[in-house]
N, C-alpha and C positions, 0 to 999 in steps of 0.2 A: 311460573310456567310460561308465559309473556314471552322474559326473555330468553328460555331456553327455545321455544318457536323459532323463535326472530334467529338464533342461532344457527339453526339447524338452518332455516329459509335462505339465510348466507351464503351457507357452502354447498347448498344442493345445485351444484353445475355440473356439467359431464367431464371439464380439463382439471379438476381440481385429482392429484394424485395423491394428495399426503389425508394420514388421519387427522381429526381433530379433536381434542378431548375437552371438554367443556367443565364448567366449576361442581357442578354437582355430581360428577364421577362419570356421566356418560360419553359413550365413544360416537363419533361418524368414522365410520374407516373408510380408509383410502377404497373408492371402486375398484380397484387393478390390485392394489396391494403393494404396488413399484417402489414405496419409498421405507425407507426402514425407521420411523420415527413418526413425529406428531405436533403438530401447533397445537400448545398447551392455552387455554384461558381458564386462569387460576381466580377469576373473580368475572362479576358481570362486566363491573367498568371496562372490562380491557375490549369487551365490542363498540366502547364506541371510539377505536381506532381502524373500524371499518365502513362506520357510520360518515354520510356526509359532514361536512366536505371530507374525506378520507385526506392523510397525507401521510409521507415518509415519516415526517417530523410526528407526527401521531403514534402511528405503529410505534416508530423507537421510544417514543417516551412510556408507551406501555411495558415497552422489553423493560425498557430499561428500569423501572416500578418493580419488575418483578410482576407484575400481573398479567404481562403475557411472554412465552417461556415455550422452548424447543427442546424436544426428548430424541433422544435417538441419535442420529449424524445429522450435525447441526447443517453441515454444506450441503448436504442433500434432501435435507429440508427445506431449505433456504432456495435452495435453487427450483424446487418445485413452486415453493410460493412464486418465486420470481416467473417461471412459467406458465403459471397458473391465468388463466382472463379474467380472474377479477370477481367478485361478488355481483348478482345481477337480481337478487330479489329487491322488493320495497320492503324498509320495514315499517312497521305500525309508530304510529307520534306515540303511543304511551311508554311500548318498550322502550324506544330511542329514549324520552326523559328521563326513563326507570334509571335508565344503563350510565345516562349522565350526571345522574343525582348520587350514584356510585363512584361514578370518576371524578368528583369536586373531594371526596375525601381522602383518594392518593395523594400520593407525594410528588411531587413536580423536581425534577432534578436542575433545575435552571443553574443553578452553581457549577454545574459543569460544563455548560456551554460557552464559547470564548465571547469576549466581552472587549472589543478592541474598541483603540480610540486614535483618530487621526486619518491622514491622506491613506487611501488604497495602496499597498506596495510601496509607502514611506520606507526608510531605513530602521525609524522608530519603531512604525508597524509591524512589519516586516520582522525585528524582532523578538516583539510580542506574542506574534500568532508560533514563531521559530518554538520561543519557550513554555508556549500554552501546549503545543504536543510533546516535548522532547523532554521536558524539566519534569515528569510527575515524580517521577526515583529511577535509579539508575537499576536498585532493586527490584525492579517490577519490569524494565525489562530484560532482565536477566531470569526471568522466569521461563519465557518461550526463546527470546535470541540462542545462537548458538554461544559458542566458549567466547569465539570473536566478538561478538556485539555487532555483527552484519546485519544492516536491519532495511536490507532491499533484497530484491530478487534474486535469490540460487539459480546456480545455474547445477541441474540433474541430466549428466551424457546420457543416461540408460534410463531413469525413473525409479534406480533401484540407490540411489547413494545415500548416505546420513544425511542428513542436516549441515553438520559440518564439514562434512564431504564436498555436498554442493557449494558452500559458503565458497570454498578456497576453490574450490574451479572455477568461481566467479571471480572470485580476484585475480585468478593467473589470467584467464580471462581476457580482463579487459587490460592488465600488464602485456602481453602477447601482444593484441592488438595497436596498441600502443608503440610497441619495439623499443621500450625503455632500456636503457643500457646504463654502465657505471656511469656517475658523477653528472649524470642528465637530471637541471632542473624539474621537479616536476609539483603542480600544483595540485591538490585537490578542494575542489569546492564545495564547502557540505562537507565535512570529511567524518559524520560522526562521531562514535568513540574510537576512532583509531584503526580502523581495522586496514582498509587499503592503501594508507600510508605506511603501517607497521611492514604488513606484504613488500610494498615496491621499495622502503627503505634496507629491509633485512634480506631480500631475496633476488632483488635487483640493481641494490647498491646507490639506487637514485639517490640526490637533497632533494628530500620532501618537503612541502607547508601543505598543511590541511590550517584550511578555513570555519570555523563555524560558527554559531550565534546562541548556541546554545551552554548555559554555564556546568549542567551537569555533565555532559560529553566531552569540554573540555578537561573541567577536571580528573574526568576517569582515563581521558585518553594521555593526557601529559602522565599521569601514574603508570599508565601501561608502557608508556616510552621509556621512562627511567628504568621501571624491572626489566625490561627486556632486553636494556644495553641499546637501542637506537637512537639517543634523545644527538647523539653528534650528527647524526645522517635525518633528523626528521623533525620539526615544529610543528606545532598547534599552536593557532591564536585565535579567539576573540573576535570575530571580523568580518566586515561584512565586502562579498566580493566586490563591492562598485569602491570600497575604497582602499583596495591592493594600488600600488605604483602601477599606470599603464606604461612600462619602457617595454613591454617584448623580451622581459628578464627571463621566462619559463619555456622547457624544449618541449613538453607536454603538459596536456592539462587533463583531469577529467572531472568531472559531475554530473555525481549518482546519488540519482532520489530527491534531487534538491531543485531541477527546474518545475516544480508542481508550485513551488513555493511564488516563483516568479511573476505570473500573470501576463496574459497576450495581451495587455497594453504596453508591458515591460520588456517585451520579449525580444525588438531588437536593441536595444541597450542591453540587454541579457546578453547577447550574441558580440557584440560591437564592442562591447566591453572583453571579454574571452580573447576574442580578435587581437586588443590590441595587447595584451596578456603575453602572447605568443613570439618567439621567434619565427621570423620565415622559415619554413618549413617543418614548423612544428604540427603537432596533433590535437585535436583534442577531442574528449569522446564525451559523448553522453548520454545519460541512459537515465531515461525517466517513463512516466506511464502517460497514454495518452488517449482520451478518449475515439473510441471506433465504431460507434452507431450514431454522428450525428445529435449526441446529446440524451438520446435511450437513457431514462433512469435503470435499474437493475429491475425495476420491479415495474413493468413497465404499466400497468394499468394504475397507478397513484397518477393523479396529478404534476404537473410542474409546479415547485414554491420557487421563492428566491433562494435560500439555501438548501442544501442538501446535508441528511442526517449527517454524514462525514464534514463537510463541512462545518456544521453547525458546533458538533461535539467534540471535534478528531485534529482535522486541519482546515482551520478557519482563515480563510481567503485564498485558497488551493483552487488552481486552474488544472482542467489534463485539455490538453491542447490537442489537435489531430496531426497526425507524422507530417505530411504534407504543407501545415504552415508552417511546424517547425522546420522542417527542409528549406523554406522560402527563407522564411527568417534568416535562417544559418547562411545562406547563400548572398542575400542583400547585406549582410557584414562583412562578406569577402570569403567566407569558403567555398571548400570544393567539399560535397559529398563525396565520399569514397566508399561509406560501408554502412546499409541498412540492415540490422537486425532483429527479430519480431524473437521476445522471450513469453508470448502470452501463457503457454503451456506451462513454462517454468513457474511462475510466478502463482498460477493456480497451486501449483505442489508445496511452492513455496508456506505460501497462508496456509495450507491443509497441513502443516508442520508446526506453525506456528502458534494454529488454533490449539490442537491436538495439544500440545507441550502446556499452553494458557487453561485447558479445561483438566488436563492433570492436575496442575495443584491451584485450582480457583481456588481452593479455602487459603490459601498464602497471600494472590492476590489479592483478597478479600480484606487480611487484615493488612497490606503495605497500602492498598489507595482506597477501600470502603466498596462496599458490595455495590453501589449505583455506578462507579467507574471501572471498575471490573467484569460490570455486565456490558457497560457501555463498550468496553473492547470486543470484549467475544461475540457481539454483536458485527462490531465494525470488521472485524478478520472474516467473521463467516460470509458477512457480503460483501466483503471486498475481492475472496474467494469465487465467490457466485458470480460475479461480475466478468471476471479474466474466464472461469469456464464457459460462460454463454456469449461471451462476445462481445459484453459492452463497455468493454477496456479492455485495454494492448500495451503493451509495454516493451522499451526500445532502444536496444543501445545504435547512436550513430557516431559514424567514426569520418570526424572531420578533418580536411587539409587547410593548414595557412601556406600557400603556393610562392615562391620562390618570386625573382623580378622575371625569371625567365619560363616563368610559369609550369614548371616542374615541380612535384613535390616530393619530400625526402622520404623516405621510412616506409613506402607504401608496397607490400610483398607482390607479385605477377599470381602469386600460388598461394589460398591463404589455408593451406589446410596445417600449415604451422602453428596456427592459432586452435587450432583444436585437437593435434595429434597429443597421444599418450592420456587421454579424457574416458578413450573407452578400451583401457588395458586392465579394466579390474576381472578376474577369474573367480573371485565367488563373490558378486555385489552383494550387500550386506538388505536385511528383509528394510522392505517402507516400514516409520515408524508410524502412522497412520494409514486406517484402511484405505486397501486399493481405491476402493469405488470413489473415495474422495482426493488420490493421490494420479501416480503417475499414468495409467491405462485409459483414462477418462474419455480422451480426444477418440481415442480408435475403439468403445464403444460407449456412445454417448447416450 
């Protein structure tokens, strides 16, 4: 009875909007009723991941156990807890031991945490932490990815398009913007399993390289080259960008989703490197996420640790950088900004796709990578989710010039509604595959 007190003493604040259900069937519901679901604790132990010292690293390891567990709409859960100020009662030292003497006999998932070794942002490192997220089965992400294997931010004209709808208007996209034309060099960095190469080789006629570090995305992407007839117009290698030729061999470049990887110690080398990549008057874009509160965890009443659950679990030694040094950066290498883009919106819809699609058939992922890294995902989407809807990451494609001697640069439209025309000619948009309340309408009622 101890620790069902201590429980209830927890949640009793007036911001807390979600229900709670506790281990021996009883309910706190939500005061307001606002949320359509509930922070499940499926056993004692999982309160003492509210118990001092509280951490990020705590909560997930109880998700992740399976001892504590979300019903309902996982992102709207998620985003209340994230809203929520935080636990404010004391609890009693007996309870707290009770609840600890519980939590010695869970299971510790530590086998899935990354486990690197060497220099910060080495080459070696570098693609270690590459193949600690990317290598788990190709299988398992092809559970939530679309048909593509586009595994960054859609771009949604309306809010109302597929999945793979969005996919490819994000690939034309950043093609458009680009102004890629026949037999134009062009690089991709990061190139995944193929997808914006496959685009700009087959529908833009570019010579594509995509780059990557990862062995499963190469191999599925070289497969998709050969069926699809483009392996003459487009390569994949193995490779990591600082050790491409710098002669200025490529008329565009672009990398998406891949400067998280990098690190703002790395960051002008990141750029400098790109730079010399380039022909004069080439492009290059890039679109990564970046944080936009100053370092705000998503949940903000946890503590700061040194790493963060995504970190720790997800992608181990990931920077998000804020737009502004990246801009500084990009410019002390010698570009010119031309074009800032904010996708925050998108990329909320995005994960609310992707989540949706992963919590369909969890029992499949369940048997391709085992129920603790399975939960571990649908954990990491639903707040990575949470995070792009309340504000504490952004995400961005920027469209850069390498200028000319005469400091002109080629390709850059007066008018850029070329890059977006024919995006909202659809006459019956097809329904969101997950609910509104976690999809496209979000921003305009919050």
């Amino acid at each position: 009875m101890e620790l069902e007190k201590a429980a209830k003493a927890l949640f009793d604040t007036p911001s807390r909007s979600f229900a709670v259900k506790l281990w021996d069937g009883s309910l706190l519901p939500a005061p307001n009723g606002a949320v359509q679901g509930a922070v499940v604790f499926r056993s004692p132990s999982a309160l003492t991941s509210l118990f001092p010292p509280a951490s990020e690293q705590q909560i997930a390891r109880a998700f992740i156990d399976g001892d504590l567990d979300i019903e309902g709409n996982t992102i709207e859960v998620l985003e209340a807890v994230a809203l929520w100020k935080g636990p404010t009662a004391r609890v009693g030292l007996s309870a707290m031991l009770a609840a600890w003497a519980h939590r010695l006999l869970s299971s510790a998932p530590g086998a899935l945490a990354a486990s690197l070794r060497g220099r910060r942002h080495s080459k070696t490192r570098d693609r270690d932490a590459v193949q600690h997220h990317y290598d788990i089965s190709n299988d398992f992400y092809r559970l939530f990815l679309d048909e593509a294997m586009v595994y960054s931010c859609a771009y949604f004209p309306t809010g109302f398009e597929s999945l793979e709808a969005a996919q490819r208007s994000k690939l034309d996209l950043i093609c458009r913007k680009l102004e890629l034309k026949a037999d134009e060099r062009f690089l991709d960095i990061g190139c995944g399993w193929g997808a914006l190469l496959l685009h700009a080789a087959s529908r833009y006629r570019v010579k594509a390289l995509g780059v990557t570090l990862s062995e499963n995305q190469l191999s599925e992407g070289r497969r998709r080259l050969a069926v699809l007839g483009t392996a003459s117009r487009a390569e994949m290698r193995a490779q990591d960008y600082r050790e491409l030729p710098s002669a200025g061999s490529f008329d565009k470049v672009a990398s998406v989703g891949m400067m998280e990887h990098v690190g703002r110690a790395r960051l002008d080398e990141y750029f400098a490197s790109v730079f010399k990549l380039l022909r004069p008057g080439g492009l290059f874009l890039n679109h990564a996420i970046a944080d936009i509160a100053s370092g705000v965890r998503t949940i903000a009443w946890l503590p700061q640790r040194r790493r963060t659950f995504i970190q720790q679990y997800i992608f181990p030694d990931s920077e998000l950088i804020p737009i502004g040094e990246v801009c500084e950066a990009a410019e002390r290498a010698g570009f010119e900004v031309r074009d800032v883009d904010g996708l925050r919106e998108h990329y909320a819809d995005t994960l609310a796709h992707w989540l949706a699609r992963l919590e369909r058939r969890f029992n499949d992922a369940v048997s391709l990578v085992g129920e603790s890294r399975a939960r571990t995902w649908r954990l990491y989407l639903a707040a990575s989710a949470v995070g792009f809807r309340i504000g504490r990451t952004g995400v961005y494609q920027l469209l850069l010039a390498k200028r000319l001697a005469n400091g002109r640069a080629l390709a850059m439209p007066r008018y850029r509604a070329g890059w977006y025309d024919g995006f909202l000619e659809l006459e019956h948009p097809v329904e969101h595959e997950v609910p509104l309340s976690a999809g496209d309408n979000w921003a305009a009622h919050p």
